[in-house]
FIDREN-593581 format. One record per residue: x, y, z of N, C-alpha, C, CB in turn; residue number from 1. Coordinates in steps of 0.2 Angstrom, whole numbers. Atoms other than C-alpha are relative to their C-alpha. Glycine has a CB too. Layout:
<pts>
      nx      ny      nz     cax     cay     caz      cx      cy      cz     cbx     cby     cbz   seq
       X       Y       Z       X       Y       Z       X       Y       Z       X       Y       Z   NUM
...
</pts>
This chain:
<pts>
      nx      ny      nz     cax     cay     caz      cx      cy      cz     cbx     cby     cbz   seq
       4      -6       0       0       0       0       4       6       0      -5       0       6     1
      -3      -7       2       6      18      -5       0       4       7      -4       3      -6     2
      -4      -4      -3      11      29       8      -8       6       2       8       3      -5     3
       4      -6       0      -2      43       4      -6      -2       4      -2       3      -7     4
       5       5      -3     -17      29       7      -2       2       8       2      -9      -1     5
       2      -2      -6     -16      32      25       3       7       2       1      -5       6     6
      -1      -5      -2     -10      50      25      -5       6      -1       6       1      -2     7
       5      -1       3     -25      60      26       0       9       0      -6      -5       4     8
      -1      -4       4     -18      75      25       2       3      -8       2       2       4     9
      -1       3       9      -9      71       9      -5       1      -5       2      -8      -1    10
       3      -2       6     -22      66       2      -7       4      -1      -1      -5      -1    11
       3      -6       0     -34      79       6       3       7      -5       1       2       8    12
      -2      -6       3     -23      92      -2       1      -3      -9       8       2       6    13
       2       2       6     -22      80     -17      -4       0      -4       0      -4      -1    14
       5      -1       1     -40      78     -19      -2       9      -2      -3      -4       5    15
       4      -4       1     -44      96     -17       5       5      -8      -2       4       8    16
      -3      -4       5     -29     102     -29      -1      -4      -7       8       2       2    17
       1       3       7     -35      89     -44      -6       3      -1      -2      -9      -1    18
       6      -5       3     -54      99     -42       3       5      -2      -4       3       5    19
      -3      -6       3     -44     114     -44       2       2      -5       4       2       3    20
      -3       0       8     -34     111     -58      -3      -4      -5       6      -1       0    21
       3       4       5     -46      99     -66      -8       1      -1       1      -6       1    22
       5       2       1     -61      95     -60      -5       7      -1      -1      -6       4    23
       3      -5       1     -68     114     -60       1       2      -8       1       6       4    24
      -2      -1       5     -61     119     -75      -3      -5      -6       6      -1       0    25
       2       2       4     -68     104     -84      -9       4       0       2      -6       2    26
       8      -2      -1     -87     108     -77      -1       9      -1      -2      -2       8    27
       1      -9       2     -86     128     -80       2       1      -9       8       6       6    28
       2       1       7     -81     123     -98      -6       2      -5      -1      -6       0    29
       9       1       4    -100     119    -103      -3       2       4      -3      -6      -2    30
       7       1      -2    -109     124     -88       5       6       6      -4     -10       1    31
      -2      -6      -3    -102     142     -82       0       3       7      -3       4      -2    32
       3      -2      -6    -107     143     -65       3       4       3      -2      -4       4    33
      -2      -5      -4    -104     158     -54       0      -1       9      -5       6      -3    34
      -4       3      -9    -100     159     -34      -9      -2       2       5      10       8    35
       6       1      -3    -120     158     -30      -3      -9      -2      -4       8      -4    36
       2       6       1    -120     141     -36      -1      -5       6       3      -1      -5    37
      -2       4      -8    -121     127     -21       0      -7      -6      -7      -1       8    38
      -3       5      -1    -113     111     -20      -2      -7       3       5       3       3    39
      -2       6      -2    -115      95     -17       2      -6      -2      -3      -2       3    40
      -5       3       3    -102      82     -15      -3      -8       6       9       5       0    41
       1       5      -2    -108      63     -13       5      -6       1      -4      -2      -2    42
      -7       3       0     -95      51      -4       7       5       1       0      -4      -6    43
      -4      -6       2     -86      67      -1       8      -2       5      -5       8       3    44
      -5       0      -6     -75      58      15       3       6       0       5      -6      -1    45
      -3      -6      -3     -61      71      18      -3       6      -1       6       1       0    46
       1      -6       3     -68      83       8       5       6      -4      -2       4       6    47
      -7      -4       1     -54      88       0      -3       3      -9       8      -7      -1    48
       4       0       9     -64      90     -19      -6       5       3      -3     -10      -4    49
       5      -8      -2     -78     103      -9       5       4       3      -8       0       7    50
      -1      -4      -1     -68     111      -2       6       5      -5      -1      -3       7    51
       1      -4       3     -61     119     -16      -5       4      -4       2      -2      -2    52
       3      -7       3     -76     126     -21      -4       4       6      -6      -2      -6    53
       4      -5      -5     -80     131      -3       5       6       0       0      -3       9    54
      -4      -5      -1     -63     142      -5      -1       6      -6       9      -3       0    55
       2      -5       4     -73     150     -20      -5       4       2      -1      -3      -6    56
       7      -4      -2     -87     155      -9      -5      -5      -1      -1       8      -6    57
       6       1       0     -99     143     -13      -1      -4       5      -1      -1      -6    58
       4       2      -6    -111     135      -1       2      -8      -3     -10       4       0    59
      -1       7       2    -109     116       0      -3      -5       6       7      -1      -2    60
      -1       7      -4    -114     100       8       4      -6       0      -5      -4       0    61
      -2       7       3    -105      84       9      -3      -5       6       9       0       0    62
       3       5      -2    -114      68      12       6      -6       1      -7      -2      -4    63
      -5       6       2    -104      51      17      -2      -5       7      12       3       1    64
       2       4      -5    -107      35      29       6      -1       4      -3      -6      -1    65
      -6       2      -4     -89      34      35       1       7       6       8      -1      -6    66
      -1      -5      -4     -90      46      53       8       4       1      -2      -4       5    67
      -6      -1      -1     -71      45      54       2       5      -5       4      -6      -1    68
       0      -6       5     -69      54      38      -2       7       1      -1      -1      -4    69
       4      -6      -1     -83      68      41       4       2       7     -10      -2       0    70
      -5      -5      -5     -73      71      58       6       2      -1       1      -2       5    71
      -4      -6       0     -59      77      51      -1       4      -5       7      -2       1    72
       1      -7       5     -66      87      37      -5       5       3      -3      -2      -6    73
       3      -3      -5     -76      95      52       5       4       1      -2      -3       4    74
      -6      -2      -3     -60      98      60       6       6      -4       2      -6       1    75
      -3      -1       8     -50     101      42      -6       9      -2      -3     -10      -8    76
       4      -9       5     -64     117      37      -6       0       6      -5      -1     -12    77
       4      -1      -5     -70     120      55      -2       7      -1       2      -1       6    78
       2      -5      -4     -71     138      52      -7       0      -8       7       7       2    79
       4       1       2     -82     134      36      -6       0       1       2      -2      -2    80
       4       2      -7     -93     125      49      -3       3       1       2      -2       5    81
       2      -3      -3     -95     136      58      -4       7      -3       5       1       3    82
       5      -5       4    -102     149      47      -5       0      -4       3       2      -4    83
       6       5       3    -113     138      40      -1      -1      -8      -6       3       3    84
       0       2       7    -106     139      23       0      -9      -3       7       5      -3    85
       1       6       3    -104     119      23      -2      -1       6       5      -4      -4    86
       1       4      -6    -113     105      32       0      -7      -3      -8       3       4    87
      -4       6       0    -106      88      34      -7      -4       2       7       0       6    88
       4       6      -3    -120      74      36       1      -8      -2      -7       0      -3    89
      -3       7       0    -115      55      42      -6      -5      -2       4      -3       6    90
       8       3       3    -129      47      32       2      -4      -8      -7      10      -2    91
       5       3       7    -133      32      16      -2       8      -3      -9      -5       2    92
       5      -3       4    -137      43       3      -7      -1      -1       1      -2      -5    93
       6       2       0    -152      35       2      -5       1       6       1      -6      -1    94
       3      -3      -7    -156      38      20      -2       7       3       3      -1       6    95
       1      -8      -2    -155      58      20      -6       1      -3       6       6      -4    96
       6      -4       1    -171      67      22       0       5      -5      -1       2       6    97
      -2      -5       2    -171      80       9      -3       8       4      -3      -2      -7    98
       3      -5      -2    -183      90      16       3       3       7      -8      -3       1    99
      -4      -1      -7    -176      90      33       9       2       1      -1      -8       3   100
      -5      -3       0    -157      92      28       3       4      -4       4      -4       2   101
      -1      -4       7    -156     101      12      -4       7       2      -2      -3      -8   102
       7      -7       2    -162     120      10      -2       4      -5       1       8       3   103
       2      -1       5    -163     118      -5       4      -6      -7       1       7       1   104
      -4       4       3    -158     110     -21       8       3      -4      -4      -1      -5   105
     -10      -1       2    -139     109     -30       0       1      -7       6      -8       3   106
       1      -1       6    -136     117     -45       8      -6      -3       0       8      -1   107
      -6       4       4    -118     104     -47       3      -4       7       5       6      -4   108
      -1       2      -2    -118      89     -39       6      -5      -1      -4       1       2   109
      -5       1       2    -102      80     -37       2      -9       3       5       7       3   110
       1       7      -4     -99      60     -35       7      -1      -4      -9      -8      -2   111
      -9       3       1     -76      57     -37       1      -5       2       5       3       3   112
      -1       9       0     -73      39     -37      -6       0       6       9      -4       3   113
       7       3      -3     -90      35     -28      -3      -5      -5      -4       6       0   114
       6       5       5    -100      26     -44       3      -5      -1      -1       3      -8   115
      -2       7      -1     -88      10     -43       1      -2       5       5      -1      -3   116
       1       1      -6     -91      10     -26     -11      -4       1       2       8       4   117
       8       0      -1    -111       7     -28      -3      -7      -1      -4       5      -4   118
       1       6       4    -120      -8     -30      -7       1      -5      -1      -7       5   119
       6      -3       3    -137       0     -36       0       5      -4      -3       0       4   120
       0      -8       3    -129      13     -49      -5       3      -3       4       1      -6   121
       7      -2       2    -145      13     -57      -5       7       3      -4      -6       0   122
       4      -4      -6    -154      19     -42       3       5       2      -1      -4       5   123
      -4      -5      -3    -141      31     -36      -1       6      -6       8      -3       2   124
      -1      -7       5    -141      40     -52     -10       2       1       2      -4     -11   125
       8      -3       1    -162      41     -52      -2       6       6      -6      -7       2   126
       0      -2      -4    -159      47     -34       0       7       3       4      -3       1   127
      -1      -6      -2    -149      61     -34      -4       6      -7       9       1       2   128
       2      -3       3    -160      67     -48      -5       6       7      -3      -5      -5   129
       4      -4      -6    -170      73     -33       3       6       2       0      -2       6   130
      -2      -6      -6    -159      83     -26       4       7      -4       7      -4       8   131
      -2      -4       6    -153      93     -42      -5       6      -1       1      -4      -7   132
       4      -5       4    -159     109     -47      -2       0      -5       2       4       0   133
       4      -1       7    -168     113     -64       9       3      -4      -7       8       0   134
      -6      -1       4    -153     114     -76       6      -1       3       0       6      -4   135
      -5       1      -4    -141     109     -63       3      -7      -5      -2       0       9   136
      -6       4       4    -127      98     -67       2      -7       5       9       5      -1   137
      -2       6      -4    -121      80     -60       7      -3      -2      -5      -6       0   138
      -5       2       2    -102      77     -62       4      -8       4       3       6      -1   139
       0       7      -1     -96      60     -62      11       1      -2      -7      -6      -8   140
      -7       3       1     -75      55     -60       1      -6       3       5       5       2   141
      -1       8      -2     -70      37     -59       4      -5      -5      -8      -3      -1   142
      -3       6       3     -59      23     -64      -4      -4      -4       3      -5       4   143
       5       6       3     -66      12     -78       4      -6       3       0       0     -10   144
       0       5      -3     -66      -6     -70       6      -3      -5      -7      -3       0   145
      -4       5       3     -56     -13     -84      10       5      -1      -5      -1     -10   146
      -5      -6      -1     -41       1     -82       8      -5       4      -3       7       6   147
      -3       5      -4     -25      -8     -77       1      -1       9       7       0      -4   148
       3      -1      -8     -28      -4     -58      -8       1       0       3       6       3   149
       9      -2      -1     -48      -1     -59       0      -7       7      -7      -2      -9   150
       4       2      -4     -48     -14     -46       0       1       8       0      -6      -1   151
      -1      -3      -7     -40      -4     -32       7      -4       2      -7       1       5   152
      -8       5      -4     -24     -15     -29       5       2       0       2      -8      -3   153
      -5      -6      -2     -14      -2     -27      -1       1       6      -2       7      -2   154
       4      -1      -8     -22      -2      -9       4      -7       2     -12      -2       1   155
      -4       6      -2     -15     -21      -7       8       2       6       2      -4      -8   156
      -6      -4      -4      -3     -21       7       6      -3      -4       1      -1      10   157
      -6       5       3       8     -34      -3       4       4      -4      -3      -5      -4   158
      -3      -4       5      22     -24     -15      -2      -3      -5       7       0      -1   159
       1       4       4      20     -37     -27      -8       1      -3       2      -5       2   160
       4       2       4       1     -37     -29      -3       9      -2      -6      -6       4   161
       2     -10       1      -1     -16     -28       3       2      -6       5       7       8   162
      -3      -4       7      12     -13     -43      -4      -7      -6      13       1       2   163
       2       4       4       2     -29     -53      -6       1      -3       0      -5       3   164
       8      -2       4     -11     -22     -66      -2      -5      -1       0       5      -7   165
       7       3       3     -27     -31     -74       2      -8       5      -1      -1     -12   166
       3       8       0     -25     -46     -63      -6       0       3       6      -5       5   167
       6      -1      -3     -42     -39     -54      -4      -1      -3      -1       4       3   168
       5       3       4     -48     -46     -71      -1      -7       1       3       0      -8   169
       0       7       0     -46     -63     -67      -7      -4       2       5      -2       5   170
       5       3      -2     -61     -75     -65       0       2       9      -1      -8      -2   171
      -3       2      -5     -66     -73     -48       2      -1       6       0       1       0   172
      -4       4      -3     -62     -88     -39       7       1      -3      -2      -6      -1   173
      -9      -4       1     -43     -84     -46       1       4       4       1       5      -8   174
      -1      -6      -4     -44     -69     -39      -1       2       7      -4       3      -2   175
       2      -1      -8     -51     -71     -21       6      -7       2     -12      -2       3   176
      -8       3      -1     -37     -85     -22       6       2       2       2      -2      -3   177
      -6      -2      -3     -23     -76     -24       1       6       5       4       3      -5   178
       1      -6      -4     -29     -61     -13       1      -3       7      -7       5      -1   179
       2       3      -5     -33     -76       0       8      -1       3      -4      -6      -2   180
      -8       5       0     -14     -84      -3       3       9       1       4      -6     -10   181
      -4      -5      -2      -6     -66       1      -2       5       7      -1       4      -7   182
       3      -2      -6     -18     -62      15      -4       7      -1       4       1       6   183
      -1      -8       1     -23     -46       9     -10      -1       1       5       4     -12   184
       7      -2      -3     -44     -39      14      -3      -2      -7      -1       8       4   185
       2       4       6     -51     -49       1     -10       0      -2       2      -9       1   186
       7      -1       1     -69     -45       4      -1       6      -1      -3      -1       5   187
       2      -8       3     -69     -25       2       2      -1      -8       5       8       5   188
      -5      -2       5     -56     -30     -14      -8      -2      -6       9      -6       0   189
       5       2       2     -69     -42     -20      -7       5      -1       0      -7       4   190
       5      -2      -1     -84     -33     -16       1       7      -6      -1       1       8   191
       0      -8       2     -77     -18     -29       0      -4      -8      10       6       3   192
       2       3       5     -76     -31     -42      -5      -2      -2       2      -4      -1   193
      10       0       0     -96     -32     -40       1       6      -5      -5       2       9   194
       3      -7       1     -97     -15     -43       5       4      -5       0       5       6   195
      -5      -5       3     -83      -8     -53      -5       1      -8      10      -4      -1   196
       2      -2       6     -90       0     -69       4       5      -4      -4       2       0   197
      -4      -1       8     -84       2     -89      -4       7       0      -2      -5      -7   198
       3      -7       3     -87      19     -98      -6      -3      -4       5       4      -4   199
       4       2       4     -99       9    -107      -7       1       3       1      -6      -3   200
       6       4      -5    -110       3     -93      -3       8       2       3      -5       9   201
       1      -5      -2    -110      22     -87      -3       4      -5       5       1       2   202
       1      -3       6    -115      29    -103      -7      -2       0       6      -3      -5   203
       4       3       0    -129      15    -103      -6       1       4       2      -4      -1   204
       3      -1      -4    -135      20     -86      -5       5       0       4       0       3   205
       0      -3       4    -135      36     -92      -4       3      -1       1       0      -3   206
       9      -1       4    -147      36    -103      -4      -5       2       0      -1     -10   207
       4       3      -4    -158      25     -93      -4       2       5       2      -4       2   208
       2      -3      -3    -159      35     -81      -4       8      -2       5      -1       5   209
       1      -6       6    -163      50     -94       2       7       0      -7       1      -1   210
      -6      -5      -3    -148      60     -90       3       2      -9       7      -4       8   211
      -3      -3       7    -141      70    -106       8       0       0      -3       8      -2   212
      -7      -1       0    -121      68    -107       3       9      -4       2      -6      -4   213
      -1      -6       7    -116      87    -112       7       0       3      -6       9       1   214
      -7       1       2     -97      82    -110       3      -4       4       5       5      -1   215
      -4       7      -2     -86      69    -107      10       1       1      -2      -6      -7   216
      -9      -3       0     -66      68    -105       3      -7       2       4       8       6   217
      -2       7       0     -56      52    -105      10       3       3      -2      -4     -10   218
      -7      -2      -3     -38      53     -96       6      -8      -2      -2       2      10   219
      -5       5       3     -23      42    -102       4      -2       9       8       4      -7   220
      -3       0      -6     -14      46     -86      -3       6       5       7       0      -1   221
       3      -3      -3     -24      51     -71       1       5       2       0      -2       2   222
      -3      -6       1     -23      70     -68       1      -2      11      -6       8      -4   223
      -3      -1      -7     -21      65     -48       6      -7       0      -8      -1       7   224
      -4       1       0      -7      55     -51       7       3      -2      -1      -4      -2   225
      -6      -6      -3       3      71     -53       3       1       6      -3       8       0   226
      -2      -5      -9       3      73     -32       1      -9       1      -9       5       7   227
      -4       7      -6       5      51     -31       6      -3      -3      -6      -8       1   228
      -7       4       4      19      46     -45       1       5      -2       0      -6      -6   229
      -2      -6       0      23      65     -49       1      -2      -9       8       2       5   230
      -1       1       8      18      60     -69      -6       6      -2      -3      -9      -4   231
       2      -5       1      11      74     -77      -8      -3      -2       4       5      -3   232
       4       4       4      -7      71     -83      -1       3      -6      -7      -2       4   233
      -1       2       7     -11      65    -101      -8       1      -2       4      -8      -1   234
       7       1       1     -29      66    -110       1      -7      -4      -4       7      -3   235
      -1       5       4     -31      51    -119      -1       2      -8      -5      -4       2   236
       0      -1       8     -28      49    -137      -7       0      -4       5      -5      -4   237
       7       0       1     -43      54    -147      -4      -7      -6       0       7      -3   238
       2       4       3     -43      40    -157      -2      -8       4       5       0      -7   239
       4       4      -4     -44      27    -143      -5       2       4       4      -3       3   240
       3      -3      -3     -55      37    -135      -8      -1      -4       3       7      -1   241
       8       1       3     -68      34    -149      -3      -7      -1       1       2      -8   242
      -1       6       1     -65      15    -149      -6      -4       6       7      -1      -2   243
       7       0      -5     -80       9    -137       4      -8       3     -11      -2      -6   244
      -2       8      -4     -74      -6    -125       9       1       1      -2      -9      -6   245
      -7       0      -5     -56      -5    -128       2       6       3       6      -1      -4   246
      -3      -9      -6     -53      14    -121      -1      -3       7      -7       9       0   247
      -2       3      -5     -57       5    -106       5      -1       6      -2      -3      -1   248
      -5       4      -3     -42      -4    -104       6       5       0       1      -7      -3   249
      -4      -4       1     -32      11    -108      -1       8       5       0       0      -7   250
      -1      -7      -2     -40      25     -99       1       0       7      -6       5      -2   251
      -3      -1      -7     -35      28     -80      -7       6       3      10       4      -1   252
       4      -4      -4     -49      41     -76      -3       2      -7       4       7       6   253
       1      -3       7     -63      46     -87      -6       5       5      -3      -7      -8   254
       3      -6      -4     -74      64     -80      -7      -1      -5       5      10       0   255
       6      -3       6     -93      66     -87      -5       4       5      -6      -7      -4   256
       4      -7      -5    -105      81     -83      -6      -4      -5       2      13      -1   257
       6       2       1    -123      76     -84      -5       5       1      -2      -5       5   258
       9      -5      -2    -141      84     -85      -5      -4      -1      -2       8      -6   259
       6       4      -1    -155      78     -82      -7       3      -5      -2       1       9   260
</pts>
């Protein structure tokens, strides 16, 4: 396991400097928004990704079920807190009252490696349709499942199985084998191989859920692997980019803004 993984200041300051230099930039692109806009960011843990756009002024929530995290991004933007420009709730998505903890809806809401975390993407996408404003935005950043890490074994404490891409392709009995024969937490690992999703699946969801794609962006090399392997980031080439299934195995991070 990498170093940063349990440094949570590190990676606070990683997360919030990839929004900065990416992930606003991408979404102000197509979809202009000014300081009066609000925020919310699902799965937000440290908060490292709001709270660049709380240093722009704007209002925000962040929802997440992990308490440990939400205390120290309490702690991390207490004086934010305190002014009541953000509020932290340790709550399921699914379990937040709207009426009761929102005062309102979100003109741009924000889910960063969350969506290959879910087992009910479908639902999650229908979900936070709720909680979106009229013409508001839903932006989506996430490993495609087939990526030569998409299955997070970078986390592995083992050297060997952390620096080993696409073996989290393997059938998987294979897979809960060698994770078993190395000792490594084989159920959260497994449990991501449930859920991990292609750009395709997302795409498919998508429009199911009857969300409009108004842009996309496909990354070769991940733009927050600038702050964990000091590689600069890359966009993907545009001609694998167009190629449907294999971009997958090539892209490292792909960003989409949604509208409903």
């Amino acid at each position: 396991m990498y170093e940063f993984h349990s440094d949570r200041d590190r990676y606070f300051l990683m997360q919030k400097m990839v929004c900065e230099e990416n992930i606003i930039p991408f979404i102000k692109d197509v979809y202009p928004f000014n300081q009066e806009a609000t925020v919310l960011e699902i799965g937000c843990g440290t908060a490292g990704v709001l709270s660049a756009f709380l240093d722009r002024g704007h209002k925000g929530v962040g929802v997440d079920f992990d308490g440990n995290s939400l205390d120290y991004a309490r702690e991390r933007l207490a004086d934010y807190v305190a002014s009541k420009q953000v509020k932290f709730i340790n709550e399921d998505i699914y379990s937040v009252d709207f009426e009761e903890e929102f005062q309102g809806k979100f003109d741009i809401i924000v889910l960063k490696d969350v969506i290959e975390h879910i087992h009910d993407q479908e639902k999650l996408l229908k979900r936070i349709q709720s909680f979106l404003a009229p013409s508001g935005v839903v932006f989506m950043g996430f490993p495609p499942w087939q990526m030569p890490f998409g299955g997070h074994q970078q986390k592995c404490k083992n050297k060997l199985l952390s620096h080993l891409p696409y073996f989290h392709l393997l059938p998987m009995p294979a897979y809960k084998g060698i994770l078993k024969a190395f000792k490594e937490d084989y159920n959260h690992l497994c449990e991501l191989k449930e859920t991990g999703i292609s750009i395709e699946r997302l795409e498919k969801l998508a429009k199911k859920a009857d969300y409009k794609i108004i842009s996309k962006e496909f990354y070769f090399i991940n733009p927050i692997y600038k702050y964990k392997f000091n590689m600069k980031a890359r966009k993907q080439a545009a001609f694998i980019s167009s190629i449907p299934y294999l971009r997958d195995f090539f892209t490292t991070c792909a960003f989409y803004l949604l509208q409903a």
